[in-house]
C-alpha atoms as one frame of an Amber mdcrd trajectory, in Angstrom:
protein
  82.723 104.709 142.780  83.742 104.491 146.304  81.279 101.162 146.977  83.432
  99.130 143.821  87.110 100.699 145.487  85.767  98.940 148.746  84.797  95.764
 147.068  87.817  95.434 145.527  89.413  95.816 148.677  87.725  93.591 150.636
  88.257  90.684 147.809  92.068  91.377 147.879  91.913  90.729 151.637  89.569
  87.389 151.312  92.073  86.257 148.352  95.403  87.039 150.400  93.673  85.094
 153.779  92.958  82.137 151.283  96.547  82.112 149.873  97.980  82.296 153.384
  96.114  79.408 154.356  96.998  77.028 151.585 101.044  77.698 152.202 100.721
  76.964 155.632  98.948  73.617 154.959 101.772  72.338 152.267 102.905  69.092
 153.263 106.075  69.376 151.567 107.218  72.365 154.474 106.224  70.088 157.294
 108.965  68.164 158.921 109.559  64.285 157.193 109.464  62.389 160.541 112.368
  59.851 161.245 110.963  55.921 161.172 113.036  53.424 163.920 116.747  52.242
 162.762 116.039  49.086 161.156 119.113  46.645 160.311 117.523  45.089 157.250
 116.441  48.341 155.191 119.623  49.966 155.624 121.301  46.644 153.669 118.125
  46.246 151.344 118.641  50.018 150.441 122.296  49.409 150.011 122.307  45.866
 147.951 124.300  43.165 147.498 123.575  42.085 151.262 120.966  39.390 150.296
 122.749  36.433 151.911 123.306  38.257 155.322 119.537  39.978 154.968 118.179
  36.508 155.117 120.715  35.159 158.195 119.749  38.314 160.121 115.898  37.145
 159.676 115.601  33.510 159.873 118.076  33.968 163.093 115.990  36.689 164.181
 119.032  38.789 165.060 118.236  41.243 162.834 114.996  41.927 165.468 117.287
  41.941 167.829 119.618  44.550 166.536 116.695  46.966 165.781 115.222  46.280
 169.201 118.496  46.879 170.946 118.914  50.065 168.675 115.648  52.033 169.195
 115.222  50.944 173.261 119.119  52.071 174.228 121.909  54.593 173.440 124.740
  51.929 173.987 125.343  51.996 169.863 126.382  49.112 167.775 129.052  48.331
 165.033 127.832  45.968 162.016 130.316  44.104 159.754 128.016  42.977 156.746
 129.615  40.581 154.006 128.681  40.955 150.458 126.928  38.192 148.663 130.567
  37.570 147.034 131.872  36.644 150.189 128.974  34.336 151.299 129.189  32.870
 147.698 133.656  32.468 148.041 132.328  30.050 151.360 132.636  26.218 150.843
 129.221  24.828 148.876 126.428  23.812 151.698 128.732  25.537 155.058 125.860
  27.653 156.053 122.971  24.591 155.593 125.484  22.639 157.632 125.779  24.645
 160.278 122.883  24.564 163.407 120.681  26.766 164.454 122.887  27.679 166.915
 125.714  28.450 165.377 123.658  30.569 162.760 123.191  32.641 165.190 126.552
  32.532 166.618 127.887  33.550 162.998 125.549  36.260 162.765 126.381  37.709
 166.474 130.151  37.285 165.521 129.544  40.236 162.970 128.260  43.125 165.871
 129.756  44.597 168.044 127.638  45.746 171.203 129.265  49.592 170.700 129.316
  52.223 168.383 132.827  52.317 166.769 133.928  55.108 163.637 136.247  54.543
 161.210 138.681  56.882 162.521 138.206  54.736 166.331 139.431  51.433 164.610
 143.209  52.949 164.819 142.695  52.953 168.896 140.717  49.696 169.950 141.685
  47.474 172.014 142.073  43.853 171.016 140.334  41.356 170.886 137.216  43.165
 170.037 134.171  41.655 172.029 131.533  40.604 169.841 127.684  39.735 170.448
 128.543  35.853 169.920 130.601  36.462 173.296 133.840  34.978 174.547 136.949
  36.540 173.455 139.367  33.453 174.519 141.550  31.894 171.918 139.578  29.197
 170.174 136.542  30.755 170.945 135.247  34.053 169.211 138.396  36.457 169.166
 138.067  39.201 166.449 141.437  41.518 165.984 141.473  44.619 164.546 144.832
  45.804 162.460 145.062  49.263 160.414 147.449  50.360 158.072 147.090  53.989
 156.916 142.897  53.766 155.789 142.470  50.391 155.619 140.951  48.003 158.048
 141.559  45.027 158.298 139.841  42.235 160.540 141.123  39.075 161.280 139.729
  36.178 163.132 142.130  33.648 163.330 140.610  31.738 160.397 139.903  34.550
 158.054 141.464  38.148 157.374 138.599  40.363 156.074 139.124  43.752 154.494
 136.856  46.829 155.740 135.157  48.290 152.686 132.623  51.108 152.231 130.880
  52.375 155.230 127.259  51.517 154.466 125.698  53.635 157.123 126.738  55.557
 160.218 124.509  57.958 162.220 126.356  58.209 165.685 124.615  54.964 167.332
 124.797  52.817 164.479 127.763  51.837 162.098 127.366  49.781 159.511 130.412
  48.738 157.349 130.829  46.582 154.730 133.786  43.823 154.354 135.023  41.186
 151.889 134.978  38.121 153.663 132.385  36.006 155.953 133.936  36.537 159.224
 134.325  32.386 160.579 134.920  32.538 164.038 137.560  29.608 165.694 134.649
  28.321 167.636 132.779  26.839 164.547 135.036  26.850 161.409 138.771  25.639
 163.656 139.341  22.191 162.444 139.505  19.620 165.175 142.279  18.754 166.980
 143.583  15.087 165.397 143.145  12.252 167.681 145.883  11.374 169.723 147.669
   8.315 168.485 148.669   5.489 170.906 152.220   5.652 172.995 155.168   3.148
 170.848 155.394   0.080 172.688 158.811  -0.316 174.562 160.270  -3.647 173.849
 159.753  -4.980 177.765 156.327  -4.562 176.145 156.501  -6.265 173.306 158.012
  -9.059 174.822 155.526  -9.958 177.255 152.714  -9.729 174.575 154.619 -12.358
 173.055 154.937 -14.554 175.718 152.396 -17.005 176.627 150.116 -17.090 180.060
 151.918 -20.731 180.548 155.546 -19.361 180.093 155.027 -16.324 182.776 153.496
 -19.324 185.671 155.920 -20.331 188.245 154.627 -23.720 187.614 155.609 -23.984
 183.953 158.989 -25.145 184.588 161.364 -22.431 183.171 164.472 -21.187 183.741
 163.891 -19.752 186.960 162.018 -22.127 188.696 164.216 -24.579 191.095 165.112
 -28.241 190.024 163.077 -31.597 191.511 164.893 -32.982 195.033 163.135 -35.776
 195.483 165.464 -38.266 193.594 168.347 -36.987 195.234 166.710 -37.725 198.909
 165.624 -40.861 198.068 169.658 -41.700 197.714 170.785 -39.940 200.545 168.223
 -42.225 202.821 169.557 -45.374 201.544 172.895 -44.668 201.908 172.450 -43.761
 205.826 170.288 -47.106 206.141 173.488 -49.201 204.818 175.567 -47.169 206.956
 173.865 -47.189 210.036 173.772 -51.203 209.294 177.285 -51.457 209.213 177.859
 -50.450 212.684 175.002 -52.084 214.016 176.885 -55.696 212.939 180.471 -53.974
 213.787 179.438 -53.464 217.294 178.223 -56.756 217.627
């Protein structure tokens, strides 16, 4: 009797040892580890962003944000336009654009620090963007609340601040309704300047001829022939000086 109450002990303590060791080794109590911020799979995840998703990648700025993201603590700000608002844009704008100015478009929609909603009602403007200088008719983006709402405006284009997408403390990601166009690429150009009215001292020597402005051309101005009236003169003194000649003798 005693050797089967000690067996049954002793398997009690093997199958408590075995239990103990299987809850310690379930996956689902281990901690999920947390991947690198990456631009693209936070506006995959969210949708509608297909149109921007593809800018941030043949640009390579999306790369750029993610790199800049995981390797600092200086934060970032993301203004991501729906597919609507690409789609509102005039047919073939973004094909017509350069590489260049691709990216400039793109860089025009981060800002190089973290900013919350509840920060937008303090900023200074004009907000400095990755696509760099603030000066008018360059890349100035202005930021206007009114109770909740954001609004951003860049001269060409006011854009309303939607949902917040994502926002962890570094990185804020918000959505808006319009393609933000900065002055740099979208600002008409300037008309050509049109040529000063001729004055009519102007117009009247374009109508005159090379031959009527010469001295030579015998105009008004220019001073009457002599030589007839010397030719006179010289007789008349001969027939004079003739006369006295025969007086005297």
């Amino acid at each position: 009797m005693m050797s089967y109450f000690v067996f049954s002990l002793s398997l009690l303590a093997i199958l408590l040892h075995s239990c103990t060791l299987t809850l310690g080794q379930n996956p689902a109590s281990a901690p999920v580890p947390s991947g690198p911020t990456n631009i693209t799979k936070i506006l995959e995840k969210a949708g509608q962003f297909s149109t921007f998703i593809r800018l941030l990648r043949t640009t390579q700025a999306g790369d750029q944000i993610n790199t800049q993201l995981n390797n600092s603590k200086q934060g970032m700000t993301v203004f991501a336009p729906t597919d609507n608002a690409f789609s509102s844009l005039k047919a073939g704008t973004l094909n017509s654009l350069s590489s260049q100015q691709q990216v400039q478009l793109v860089q025009f929609h981060v800002l190089p620090s973290f900013i919350s909603v509840s920060q937008f009602q303090t900023v200074s403007n004009p907000l400095r963007t990755q696509a760099g200088d603030t000066s008018p008719g360059d890349f100035p983006l202005n930021v206007t609340t009114s109770g909740n709402q954001v609004n951003v405006s860049t001269g060409i284009v006011d854009a309303t601040v939607g949902n917040t997408i994502y926002t962890d403390g570094e990185l804020a990601v918000y959505q808006v309704d319009k393609v933000l166009q900065p002055l740099s690429i979208f600002a008409s150009p300037s008309p050509a300047t049109a040529p000063a009215p001729a004055t009519p001292e102007t117009s009247n020597l374009k109508k005159k001829s090379p031959a009527a402005l010469s001295p030579s051309s015998g105009s008004d101005d220019t001073p009457a022939d002599k030589s007839g009236a010397d030719s006179v003169n010289g007789v008349a003194v001969l027939g004079i000086g003739a006369f006295c000649f025969a007086f005297w003798l």
